[in-house]
C-alpha positions as CSV (number, residue, x, y, z in Angstrom):
1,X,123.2,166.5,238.2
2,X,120.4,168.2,236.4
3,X,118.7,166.5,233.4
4,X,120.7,168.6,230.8
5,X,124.6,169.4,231.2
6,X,125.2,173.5,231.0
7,X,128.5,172.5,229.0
8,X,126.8,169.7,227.1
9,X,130.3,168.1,224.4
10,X,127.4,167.8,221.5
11,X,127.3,171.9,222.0
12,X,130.5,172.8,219.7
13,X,130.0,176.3,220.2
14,X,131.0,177.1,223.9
15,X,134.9,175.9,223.1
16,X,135.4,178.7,220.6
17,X,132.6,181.4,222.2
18,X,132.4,180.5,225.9
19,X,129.9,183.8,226.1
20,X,127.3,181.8,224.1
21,X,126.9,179.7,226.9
22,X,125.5,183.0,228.9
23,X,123.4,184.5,226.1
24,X,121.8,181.3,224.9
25,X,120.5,180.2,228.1
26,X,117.6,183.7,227.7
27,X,116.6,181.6,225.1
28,X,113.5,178.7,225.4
29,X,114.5,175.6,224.7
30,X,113.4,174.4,221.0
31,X,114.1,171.7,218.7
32,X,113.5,172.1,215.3
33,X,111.9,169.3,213.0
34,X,115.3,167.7,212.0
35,X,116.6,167.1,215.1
36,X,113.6,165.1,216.4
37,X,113.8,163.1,213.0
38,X,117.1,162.1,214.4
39,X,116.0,161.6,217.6
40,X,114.1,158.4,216.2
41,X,116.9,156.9,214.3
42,X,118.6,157.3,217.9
43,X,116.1,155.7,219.8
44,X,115.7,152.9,216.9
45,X,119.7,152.2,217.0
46,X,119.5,151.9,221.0
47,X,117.1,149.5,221.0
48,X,118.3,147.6,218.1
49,X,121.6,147.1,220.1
50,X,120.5,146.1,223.8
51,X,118.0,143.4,221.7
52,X,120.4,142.7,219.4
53,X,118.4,142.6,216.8
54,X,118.5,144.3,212.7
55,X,116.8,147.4,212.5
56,X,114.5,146.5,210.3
57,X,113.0,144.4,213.0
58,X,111.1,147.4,213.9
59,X,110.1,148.5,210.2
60,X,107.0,149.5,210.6
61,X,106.6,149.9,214.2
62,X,106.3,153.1,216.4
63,X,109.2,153.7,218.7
64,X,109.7,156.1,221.4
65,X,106.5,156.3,222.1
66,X,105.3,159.0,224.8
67,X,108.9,161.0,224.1
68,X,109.0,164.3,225.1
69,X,110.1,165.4,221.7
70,X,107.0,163.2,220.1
71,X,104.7,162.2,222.6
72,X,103.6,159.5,219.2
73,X,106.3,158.2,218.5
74,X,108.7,157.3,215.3
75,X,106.8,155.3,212.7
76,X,110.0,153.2,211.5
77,X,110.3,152.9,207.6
78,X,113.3,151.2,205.8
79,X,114.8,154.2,204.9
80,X,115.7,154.8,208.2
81,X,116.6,151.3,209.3
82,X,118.8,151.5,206.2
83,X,120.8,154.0,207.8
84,X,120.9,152.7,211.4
85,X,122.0,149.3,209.9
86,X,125.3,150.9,208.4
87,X,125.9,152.1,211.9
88,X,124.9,148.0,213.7
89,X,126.9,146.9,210.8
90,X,130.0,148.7,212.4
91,X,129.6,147.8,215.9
92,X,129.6,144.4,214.7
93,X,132.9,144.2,212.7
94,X,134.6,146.3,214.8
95,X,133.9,143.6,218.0
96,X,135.3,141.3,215.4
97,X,138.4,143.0,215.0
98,X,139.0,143.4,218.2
99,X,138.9,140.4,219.1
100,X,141.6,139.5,216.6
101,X,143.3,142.1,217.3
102,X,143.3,141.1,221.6
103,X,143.1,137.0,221.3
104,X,141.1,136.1,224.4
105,X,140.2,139.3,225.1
106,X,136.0,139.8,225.7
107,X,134.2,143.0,224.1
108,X,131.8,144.7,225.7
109,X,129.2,147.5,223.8
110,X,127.4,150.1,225.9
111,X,124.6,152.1,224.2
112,X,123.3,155.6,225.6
113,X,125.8,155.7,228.8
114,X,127.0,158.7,230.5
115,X,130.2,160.0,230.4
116,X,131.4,162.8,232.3
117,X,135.0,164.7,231.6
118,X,133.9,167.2,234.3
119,X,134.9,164.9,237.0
120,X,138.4,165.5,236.1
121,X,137.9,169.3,236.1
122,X,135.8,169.0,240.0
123,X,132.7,170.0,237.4
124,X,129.3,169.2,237.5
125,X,128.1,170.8,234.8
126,X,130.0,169.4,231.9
127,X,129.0,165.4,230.7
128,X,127.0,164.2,227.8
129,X,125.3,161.2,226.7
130,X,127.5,158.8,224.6
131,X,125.8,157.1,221.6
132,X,128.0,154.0,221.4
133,X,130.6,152.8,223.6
134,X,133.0,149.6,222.9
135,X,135.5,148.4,225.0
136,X,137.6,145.6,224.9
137,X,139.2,143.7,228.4
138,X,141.5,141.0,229.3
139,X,141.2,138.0,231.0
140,X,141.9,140.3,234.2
141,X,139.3,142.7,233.1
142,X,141.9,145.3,232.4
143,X,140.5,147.5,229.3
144,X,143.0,147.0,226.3
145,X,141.2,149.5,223.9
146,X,138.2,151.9,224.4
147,X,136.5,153.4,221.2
148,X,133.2,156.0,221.3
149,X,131.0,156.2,218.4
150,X,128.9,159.0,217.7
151,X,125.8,158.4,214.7
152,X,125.0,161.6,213.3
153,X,121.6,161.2,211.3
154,X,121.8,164.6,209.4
155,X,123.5,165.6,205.8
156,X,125.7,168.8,207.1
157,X,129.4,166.9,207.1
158,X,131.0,166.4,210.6
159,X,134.2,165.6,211.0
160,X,136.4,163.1,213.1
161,X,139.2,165.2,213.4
162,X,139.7,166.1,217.1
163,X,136.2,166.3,217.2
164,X,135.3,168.2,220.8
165,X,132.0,166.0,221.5
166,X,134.3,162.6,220.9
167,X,137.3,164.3,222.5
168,X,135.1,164.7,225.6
169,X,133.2,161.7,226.0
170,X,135.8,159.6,225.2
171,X,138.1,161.1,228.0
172,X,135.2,161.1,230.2
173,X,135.1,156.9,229.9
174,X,138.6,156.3,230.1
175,X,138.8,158.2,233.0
176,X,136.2,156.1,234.5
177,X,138.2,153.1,234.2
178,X,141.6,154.5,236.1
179,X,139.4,155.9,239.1
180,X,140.1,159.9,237.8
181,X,143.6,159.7,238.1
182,X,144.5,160.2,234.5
183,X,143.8,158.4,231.3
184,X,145.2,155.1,230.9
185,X,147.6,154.4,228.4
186,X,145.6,152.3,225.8
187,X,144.4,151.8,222.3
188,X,141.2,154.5,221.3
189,X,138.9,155.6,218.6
190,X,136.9,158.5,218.0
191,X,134.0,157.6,215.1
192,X,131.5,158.7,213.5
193,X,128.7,157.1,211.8
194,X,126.9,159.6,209.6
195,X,125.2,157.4,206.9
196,X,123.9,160.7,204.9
197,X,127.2,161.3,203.8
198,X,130.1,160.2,201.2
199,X,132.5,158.0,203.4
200,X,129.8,157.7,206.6
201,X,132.2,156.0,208.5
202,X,135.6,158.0,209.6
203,X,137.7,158.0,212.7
204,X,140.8,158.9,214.6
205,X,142.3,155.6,216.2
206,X,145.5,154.9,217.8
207,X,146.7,152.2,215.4
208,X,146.7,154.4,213.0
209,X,150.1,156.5,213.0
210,X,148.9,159.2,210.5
211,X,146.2,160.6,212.7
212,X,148.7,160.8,216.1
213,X,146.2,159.6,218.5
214,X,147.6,158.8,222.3
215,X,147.6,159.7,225.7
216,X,149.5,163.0,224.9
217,X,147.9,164.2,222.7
218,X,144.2,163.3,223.7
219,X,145.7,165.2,227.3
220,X,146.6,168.1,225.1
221,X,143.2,168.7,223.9
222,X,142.0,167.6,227.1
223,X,143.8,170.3,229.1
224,X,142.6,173.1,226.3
225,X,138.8,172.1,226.7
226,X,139.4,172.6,230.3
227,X,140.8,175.8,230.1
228,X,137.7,176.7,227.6
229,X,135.1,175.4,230.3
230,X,136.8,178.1,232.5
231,X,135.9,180.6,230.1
232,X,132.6,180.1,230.2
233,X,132.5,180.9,234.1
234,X,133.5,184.6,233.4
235,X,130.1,186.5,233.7
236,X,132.0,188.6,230.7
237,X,133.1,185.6,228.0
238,X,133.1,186.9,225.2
239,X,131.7,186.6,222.3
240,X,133.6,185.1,219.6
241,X,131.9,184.6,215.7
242,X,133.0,181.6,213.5
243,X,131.4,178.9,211.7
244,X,130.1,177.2,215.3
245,X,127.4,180.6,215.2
246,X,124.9,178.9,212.6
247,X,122.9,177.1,215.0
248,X,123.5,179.4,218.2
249,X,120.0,180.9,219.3
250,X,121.6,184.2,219.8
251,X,122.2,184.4,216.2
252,X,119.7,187.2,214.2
253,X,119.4,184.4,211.6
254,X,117.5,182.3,214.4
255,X,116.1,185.1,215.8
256,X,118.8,186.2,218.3
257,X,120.5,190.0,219.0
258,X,123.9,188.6,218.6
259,X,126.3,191.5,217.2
260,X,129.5,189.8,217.6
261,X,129.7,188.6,213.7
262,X,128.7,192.5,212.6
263,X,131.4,194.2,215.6
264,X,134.2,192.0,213.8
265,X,133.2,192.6,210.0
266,X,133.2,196.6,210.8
267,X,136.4,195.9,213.0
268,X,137.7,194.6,209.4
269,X,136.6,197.7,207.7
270,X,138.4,200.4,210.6
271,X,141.6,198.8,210.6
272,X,141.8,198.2,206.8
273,X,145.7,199.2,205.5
274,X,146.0,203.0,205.0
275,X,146.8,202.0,201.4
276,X,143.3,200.8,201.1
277,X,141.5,203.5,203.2
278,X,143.7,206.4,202.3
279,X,144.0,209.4,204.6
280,X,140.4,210.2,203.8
281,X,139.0,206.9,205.8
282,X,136.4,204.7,205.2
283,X,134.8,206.6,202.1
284,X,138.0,206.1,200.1
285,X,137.8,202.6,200.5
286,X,134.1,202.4,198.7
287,X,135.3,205.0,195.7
288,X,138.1,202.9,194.8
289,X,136.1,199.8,195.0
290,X,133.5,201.6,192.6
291,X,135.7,204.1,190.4
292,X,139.0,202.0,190.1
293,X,138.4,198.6,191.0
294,X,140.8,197.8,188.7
295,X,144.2,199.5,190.2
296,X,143.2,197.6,193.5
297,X,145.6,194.9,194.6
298,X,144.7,191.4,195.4
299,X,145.2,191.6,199.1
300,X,143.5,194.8,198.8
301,X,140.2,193.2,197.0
302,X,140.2,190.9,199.7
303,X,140.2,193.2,202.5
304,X,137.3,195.1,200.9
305,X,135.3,192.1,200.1
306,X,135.7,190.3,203.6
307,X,134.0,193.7,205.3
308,X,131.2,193.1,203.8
309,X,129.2,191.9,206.4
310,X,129.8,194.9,207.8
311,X,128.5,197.4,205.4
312,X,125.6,195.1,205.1
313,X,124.7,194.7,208.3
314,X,124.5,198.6,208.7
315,X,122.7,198.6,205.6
316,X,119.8,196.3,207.3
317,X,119.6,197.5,210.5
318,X,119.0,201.2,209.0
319,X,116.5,199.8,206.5
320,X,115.3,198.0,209.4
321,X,114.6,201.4,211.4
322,X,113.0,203.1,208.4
323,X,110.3,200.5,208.1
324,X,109.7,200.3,211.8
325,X,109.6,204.3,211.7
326,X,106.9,204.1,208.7
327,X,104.5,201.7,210.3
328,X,104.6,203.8,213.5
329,X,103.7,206.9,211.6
330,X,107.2,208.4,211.0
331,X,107.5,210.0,207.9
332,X,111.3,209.1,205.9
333,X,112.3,211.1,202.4
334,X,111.9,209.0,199.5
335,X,110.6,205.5,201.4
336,X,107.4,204.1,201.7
337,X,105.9,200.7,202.5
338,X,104.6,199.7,199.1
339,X,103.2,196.1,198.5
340,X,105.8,193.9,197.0
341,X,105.4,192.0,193.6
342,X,102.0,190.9,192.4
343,X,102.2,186.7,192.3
344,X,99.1,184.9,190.4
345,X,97.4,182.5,192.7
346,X,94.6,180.0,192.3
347,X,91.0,181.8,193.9
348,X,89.7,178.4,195.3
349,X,91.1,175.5,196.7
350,X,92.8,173.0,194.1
351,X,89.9,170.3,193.5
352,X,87.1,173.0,192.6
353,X,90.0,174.6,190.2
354,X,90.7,170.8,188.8
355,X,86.9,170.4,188.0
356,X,86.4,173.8,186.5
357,X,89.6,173.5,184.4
358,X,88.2,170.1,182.5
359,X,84.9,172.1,182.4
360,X,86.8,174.6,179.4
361,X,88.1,171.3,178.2
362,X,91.6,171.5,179.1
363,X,92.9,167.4,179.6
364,X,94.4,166.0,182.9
365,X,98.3,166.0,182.0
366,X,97.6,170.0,180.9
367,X,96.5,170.2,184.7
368,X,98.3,168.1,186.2
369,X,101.8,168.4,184.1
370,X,103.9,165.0,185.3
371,X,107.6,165.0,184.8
372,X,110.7,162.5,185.5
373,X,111.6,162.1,189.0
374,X,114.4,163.7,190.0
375,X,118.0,161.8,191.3
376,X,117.5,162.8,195.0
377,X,113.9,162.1,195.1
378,X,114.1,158.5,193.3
379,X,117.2,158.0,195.9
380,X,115.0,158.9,198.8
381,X,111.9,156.8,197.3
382,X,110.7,154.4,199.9
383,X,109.5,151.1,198.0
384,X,113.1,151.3,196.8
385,X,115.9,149.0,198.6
386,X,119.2,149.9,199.4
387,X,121.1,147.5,197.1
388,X,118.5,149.3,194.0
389,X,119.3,152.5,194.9
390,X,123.1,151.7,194.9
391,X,122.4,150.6,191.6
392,X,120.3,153.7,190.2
393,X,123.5,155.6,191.9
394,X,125.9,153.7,190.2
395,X,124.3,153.3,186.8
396,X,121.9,155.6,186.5
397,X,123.4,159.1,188.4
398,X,126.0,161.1,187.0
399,X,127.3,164.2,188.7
400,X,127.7,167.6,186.7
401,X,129.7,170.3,188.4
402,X,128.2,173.6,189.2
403,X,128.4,177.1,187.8
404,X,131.4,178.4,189.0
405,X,131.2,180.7,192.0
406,X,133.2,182.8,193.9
407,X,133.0,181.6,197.7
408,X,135.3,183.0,200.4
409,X,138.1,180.0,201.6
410,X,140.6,180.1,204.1
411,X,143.7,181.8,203.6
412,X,147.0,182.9,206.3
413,X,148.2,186.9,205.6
414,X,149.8,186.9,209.2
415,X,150.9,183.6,209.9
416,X,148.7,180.5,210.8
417,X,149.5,179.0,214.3
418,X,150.0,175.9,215.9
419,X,146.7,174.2,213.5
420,X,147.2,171.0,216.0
421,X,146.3,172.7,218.8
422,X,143.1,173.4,217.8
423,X,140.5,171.5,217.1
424,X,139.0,170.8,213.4
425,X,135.2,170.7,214.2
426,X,134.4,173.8,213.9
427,X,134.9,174.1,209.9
428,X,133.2,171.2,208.0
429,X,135.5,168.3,206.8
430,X,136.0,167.0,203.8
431,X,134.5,164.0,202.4
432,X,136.7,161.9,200.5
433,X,136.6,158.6,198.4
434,X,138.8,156.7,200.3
435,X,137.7,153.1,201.1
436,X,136.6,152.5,204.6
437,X,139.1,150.6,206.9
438,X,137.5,149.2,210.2
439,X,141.1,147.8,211.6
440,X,144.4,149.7,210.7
């Protein structure tokens, strides 16, 4: 077992485009700055639970020293421990409620263990890392309820329905415990612990009838991630856009070739209704948008408006061609690489500006202009405790909508299918403002 799985559950894109799998792995390996911030609020909520101490026992400290994502360290500050603590916080109550909930019964926490759902599937290449595992046993050791946590230390919202990564490495333990036969019948959970966000702490658990958590259904989604792993072995998977592209290497945004996104958009435009496109083809379809918008029909506008990505994406590759033509010396009618607009910006460095500045007599506040912190920043200000900025939230913040905007949502025009077969991952959740509840 190599030191990273190939089908890694914290990779939510291979489920929905098992060719990502092929085409990302061209790609160096490369972590970008926020995920080696969260690497150290990780490593600080690991060690914080095998010494079972607060977090803030390390405030101040480096951690994860000699890592190979920062061979220094993490210097630990209280904003950080403030958001590992939410996470401690729930491992604590939740051993309590268990233990009410199974009299007599003893609960066990496992931080950073291995759990590997491949075993089932005769697959090596498919196990992850669990963040946080509890379990709870009887007298006879026999587990009465299993629960994976998974702390997510970034602000883009992640939900906990049938989320893959919990889906995975929570099958992955309880097969563990029934020697790969199948997944024993007991209580479960599936958390997460994202302290960035509005309810950080959300979960699918058994004792809760709404969310329809059990054997059968956790096999269900079981048996459709296998299938998907199998997808992934076809040297031809495809590949399949959605919302699980934005942090894929092979996407152009991150500096990938990927064309799958652009091949669907134009696949939009060329099968367009014929009442949209007209016997003339694609070129009706852009004079009615610009000469009689208004005759258009809704499903019509919509149509139109979702190929967009198409037409721009063949707008940008041939303005893309035109400038690499120029700058090898290819002439192109009417274009020309022309310097952009002219910005105004300081000749020296700022100190010798500063001193030359109060030399014509201008005053410090005309050079250095101060204004009033702003909400996020005085939220995110250090010598500021939690329980303060609760308060400044609560007394000081209020929230003003935004300019309307038109934003493309969801919508079924042939038919949505069976939604509970697949998983909800892949589209962001939605926060609500519903209190927490650690038990029911």
């Amino acid at each position: 077992m190599s030191d990273h799985a190939r089908l890694s559950p914290s990779n939510h894109r291979w489920p929905y485009c098992p060719g990502s799998v092929r085409e990302e792995a061209v790609y160096p390996d490369t972590t970008g700055d926020a995920a080696v911030d969260g690497t150290g609020s990780h490593i600080l909520l690991e060690i914080s639970l095998i010494n079972d101490v607060p977090a803030k026992h390390y405030d101040q400290l480096i951690i994860g020293s000699n890592h190979e994502d920062r061979p220094n360290g993490w210097l630990v500050d209280l904003e950080r421990c403030a958001r590992v603590q939410i996470c401690l916080d729930y491992v604590t109550r939740r051993k309590k409620e268990l233990k009410e909930l199974f009299p007599g019964c003893t609960v066990n926490v496992q931080a950073e263990s291995k759990s590997n759902p491949g075993a089932f599937a005769h697959r090596e290449d498919w196990w992850g890392t669990c963040d946080i595992t509890i379990v709870a046993r009887s007298k006879n050791e026999d587990v009465l309820f299993m629960e994976v946590v998974d702390y997510k230390d970034g602000r883009g919202y992640v939900s906990e329905k049938w989320n893959s990564q919990l889906v995975a490495y929570l099958f992955g333990k309880m097969i563990n415990v029934n020697t790969y036969a199948d997944i024993p019948d007991i209580g479960m959970r599936m958390t997460i612990v994202q302290p960035k966000t509005n309810t950080p702490i959300r979960y699918m658990c058994s004792t809760r009838a709404d969310d329809n958590l059990n054997k059968e259904t956790m096999m269900k989604k079981v048996k459709w991630l296998i299938e998907r792993t199998d997808a992934t072995d076809d040297p031809d998977a495809p590949l399949i856009p959605g919302k699980h592209c934005q942090w894929c290497k092979h996407n152009p945004k991150r500096g990938g070739t990927c064309t799958a996104s652009t091949e669907k958009s134009i696949g939009v435009i060329m099968t367009t209704d014929i009442a949209v496109v007209g016997n003339e083809g694609l070129l009706d379809i852009i004079h009615q948008a610009v000469s009689d918008v208004k005759s258009m029909t809704p499903d019509q506008l919509a149509k139109v408006a979702d190929a967009e990505d198409g037409f721009k994406a063949a707008f940008d590759k041939v303005k893309k061609e035109i400038q690499e033509r120029i700058e090898t010396g290819v002439e192109v009618p009417g274009y020309a690489m022309l310097p952009g607009r002219v910005s105004k910006v300081w000749s020296e460095d700022e100190e010798t500006i500063a001193k030359k500045l109060k030399a014509k007599k201008m005053k410090k506040d005309d050079i250095y202009p101060s204004k009033l912190i702003s909400p996020a920043a005085a939220l995110k200000h250090p010598s500021l405790t939690p329980i303060q900025k609760k308060k400044i939230a609560e007394e000081l913040i209020s929230e003003v909508a935004g300019k309307m905007t038109l934003k493309k949502v969801s919508y079924d025009h042939k038919g949505i299918k069976d939604v509970d077969t697949m998983f909800m991952d892949v589209a962001p959740g939605e926060p609500t403002d519903d209190p927490v509840s650690f038990l029911k």
